[in-house]
N, CA, C and O atoms as a Tinker XYZ file with bonds, in Angstrom:
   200  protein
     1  N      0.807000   -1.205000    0.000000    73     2
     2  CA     0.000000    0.000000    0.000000    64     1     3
     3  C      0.852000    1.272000    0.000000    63     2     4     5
     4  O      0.482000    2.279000   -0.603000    81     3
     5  N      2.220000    1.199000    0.818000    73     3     6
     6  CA     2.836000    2.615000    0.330000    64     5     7
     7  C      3.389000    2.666000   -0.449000    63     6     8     9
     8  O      3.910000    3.782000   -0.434000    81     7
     9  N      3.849000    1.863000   -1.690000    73     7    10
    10  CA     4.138000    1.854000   -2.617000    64     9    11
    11  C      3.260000    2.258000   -3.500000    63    10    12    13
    12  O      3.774000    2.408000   -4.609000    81    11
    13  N      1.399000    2.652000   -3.422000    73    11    14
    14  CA     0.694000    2.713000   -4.274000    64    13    15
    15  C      0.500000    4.481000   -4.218000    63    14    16    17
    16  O      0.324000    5.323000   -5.099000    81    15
    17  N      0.634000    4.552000   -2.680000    73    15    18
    18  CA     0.420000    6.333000   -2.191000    64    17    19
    19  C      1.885000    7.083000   -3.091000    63    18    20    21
    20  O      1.827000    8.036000   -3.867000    81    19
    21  N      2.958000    6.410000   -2.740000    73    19    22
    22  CA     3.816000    7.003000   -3.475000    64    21    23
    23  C      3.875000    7.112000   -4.859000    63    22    24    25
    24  O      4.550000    8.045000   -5.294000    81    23
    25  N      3.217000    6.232000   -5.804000    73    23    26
    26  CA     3.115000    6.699000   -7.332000    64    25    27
    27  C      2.469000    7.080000   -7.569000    63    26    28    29
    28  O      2.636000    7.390000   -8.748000    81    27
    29  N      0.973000    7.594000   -7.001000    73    27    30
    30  CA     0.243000    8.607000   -6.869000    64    29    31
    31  C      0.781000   10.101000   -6.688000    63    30    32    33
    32  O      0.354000   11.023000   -7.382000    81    31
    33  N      1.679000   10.252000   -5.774000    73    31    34
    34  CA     2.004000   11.577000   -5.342000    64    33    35
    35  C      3.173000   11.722000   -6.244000    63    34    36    37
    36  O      3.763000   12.802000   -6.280000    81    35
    37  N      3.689000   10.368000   -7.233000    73    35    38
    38  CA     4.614000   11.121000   -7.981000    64    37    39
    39  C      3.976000   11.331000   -9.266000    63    38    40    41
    40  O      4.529000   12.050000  -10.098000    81    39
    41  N      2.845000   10.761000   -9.511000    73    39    42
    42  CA     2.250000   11.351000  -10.786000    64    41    43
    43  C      1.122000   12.171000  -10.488000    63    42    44    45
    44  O      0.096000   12.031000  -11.155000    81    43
    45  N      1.181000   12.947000   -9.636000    73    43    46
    46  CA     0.153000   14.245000   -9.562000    64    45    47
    47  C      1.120000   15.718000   -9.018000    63    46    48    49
    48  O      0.936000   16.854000   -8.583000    81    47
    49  N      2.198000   14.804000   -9.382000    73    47    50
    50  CA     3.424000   16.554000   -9.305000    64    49    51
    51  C      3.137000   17.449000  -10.536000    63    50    52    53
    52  O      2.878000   18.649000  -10.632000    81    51
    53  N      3.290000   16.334000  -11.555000    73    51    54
    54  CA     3.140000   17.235000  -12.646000    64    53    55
    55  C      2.094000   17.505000  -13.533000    63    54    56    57
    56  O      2.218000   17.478000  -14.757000    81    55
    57  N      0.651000   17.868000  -12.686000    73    55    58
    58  CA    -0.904000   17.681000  -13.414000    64    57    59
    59  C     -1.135000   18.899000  -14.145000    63    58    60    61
    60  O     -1.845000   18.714000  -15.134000    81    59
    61  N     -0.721000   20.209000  -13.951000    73    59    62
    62  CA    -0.799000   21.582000  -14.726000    64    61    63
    63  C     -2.083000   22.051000  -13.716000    63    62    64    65
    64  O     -2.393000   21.612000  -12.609000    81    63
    65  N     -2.747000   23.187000  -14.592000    73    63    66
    66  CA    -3.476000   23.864000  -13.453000    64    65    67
    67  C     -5.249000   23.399000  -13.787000    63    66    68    69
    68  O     -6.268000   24.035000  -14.055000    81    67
    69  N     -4.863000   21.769000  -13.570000    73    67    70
    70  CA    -6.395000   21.198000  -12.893000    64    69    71
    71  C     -7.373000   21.122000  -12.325000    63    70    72    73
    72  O     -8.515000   20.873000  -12.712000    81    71
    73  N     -6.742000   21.459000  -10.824000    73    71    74
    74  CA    -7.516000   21.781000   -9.438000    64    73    75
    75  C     -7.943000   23.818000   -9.829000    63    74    76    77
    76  O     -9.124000   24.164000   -9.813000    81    75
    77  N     -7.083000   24.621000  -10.061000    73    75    78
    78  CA    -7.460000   25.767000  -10.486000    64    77    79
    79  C     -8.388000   25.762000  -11.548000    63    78    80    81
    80  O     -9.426000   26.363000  -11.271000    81    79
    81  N     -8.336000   25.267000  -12.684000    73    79    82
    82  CA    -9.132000   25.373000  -13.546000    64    81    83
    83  C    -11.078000   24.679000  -13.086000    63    82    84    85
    84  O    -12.180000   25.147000  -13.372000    81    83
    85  N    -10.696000   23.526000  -12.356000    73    83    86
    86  CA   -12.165000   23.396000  -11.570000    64    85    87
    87  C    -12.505000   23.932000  -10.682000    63    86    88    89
    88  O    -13.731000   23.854000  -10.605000    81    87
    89  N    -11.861000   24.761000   -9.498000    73    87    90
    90  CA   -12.366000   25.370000   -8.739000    64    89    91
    91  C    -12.725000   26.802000   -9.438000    63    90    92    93
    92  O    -13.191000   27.632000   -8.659000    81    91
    93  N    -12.536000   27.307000  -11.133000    73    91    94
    94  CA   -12.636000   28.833000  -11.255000    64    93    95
    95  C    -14.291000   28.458000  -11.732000    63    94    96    97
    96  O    -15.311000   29.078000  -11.428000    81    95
    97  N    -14.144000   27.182000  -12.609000    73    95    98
    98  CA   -15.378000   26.485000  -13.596000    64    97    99
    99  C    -16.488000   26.565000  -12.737000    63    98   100   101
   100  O    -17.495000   27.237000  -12.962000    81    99
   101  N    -16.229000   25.679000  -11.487000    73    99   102
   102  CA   -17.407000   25.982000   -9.904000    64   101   103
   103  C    -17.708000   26.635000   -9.724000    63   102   104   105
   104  O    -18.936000   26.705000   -9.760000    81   103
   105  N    -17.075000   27.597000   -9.407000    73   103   106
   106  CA   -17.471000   29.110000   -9.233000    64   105   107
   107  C    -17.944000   29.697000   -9.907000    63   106   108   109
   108  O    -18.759000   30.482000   -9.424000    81   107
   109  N    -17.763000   29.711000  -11.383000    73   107   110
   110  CA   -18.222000   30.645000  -12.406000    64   109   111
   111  C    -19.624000   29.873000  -12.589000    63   110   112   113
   112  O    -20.478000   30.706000  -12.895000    81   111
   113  N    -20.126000   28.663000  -12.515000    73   111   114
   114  CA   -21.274000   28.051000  -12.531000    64   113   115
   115  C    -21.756000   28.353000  -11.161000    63   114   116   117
   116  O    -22.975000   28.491000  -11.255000    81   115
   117  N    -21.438000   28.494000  -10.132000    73   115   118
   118  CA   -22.224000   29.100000   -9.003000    64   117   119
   119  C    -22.722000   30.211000   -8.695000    63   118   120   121
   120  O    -23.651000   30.447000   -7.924000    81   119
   121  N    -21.912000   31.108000   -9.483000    73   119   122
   122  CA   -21.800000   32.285000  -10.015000    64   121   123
   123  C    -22.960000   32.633000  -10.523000    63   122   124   125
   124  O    -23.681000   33.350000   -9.830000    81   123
   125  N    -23.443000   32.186000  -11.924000    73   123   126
   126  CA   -24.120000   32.697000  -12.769000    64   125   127
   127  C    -25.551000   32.188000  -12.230000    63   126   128   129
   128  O    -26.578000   32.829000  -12.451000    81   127
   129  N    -25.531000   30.963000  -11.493000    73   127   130
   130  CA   -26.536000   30.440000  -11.330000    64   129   131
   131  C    -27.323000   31.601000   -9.955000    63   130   132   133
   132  O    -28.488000   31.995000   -9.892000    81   131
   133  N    -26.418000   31.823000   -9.217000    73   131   134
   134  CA   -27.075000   33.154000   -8.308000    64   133   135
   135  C    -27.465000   34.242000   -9.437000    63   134   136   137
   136  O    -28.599000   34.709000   -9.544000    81   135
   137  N    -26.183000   34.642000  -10.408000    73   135   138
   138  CA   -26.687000   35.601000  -10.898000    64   137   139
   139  C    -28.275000   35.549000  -11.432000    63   138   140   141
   140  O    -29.250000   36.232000  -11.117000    81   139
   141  N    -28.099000   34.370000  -12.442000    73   139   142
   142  CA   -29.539000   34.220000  -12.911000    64   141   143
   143  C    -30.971000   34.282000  -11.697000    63   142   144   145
   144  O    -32.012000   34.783000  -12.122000    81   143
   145  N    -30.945000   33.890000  -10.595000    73   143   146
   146  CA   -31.518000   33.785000  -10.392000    64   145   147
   147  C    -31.758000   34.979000   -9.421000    63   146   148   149
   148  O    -32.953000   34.870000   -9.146000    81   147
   149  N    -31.408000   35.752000   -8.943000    73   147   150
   150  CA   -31.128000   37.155000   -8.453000    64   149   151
   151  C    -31.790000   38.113000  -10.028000    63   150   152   153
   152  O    -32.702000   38.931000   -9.911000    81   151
   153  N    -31.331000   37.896000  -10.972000    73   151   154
   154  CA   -31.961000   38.743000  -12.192000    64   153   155
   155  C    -33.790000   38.332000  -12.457000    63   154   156   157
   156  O    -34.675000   39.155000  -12.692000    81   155
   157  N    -33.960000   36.739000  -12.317000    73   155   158
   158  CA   -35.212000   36.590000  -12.569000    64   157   159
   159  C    -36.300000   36.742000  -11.560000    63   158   160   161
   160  O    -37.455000   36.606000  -11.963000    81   159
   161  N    -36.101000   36.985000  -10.400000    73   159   162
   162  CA   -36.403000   36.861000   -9.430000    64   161   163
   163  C    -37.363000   38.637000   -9.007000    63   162   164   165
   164  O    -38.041000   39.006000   -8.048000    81   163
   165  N    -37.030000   39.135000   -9.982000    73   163   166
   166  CA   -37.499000   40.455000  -10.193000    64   165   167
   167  C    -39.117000   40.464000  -10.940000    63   166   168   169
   168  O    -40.120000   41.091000  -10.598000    81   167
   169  N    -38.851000   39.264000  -12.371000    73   167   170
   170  CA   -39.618000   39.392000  -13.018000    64   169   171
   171  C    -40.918000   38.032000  -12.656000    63   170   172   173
   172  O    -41.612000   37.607000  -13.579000    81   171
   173  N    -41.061000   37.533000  -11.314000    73   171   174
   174  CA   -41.762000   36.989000  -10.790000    64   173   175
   175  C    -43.265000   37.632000  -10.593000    63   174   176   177
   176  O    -43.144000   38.779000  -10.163000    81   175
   177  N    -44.457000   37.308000  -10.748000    73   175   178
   178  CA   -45.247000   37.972000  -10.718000    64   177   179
   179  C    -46.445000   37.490000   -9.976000    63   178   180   181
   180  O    -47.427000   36.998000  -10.532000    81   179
   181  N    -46.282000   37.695000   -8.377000    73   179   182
   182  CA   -47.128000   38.155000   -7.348000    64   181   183
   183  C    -48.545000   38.187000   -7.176000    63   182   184   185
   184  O    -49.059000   37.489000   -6.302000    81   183
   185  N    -49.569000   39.283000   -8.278000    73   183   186
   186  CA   -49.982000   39.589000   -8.418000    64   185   187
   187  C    -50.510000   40.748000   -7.048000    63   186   188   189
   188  O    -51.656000   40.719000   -6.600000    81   187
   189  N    -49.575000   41.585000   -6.607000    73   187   190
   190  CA   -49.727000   42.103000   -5.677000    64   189   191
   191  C    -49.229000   43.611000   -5.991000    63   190   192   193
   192  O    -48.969000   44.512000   -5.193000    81   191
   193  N    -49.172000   43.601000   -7.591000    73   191   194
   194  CA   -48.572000   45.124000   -8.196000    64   193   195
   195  C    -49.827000   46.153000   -8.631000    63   194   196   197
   196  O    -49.710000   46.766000   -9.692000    81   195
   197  N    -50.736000   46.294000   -8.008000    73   195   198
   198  CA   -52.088000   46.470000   -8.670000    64   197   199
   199  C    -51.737000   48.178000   -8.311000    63   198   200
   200  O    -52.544000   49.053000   -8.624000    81   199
């Protein structure tokens, strides 16, 4: 078994920017999804605008 942890940690030295690129993707989808729904959330209709 530590022979398996160790070729793991030697082939995730050199992954490029993976973990950055999914944590910006998350965000930018968490993001928009408030945004959207913060924008539509206006055009809800009540019927209490009389």
């Amino acid at each position: 078994m530590p022979h398996t942890v160790a070729l793991l940690a030697a082939a995730s030295d050199d992954q490029g920017p993976g973990n950055t690129i999914r944590i910006v993707l998350l965000a930018s989808l968490i993001g928009s999804a408030l945004l959207a729904w913060f924008l539509l959330r206006g055009y809800r209709n009540d019927d209490n605008n009389d």
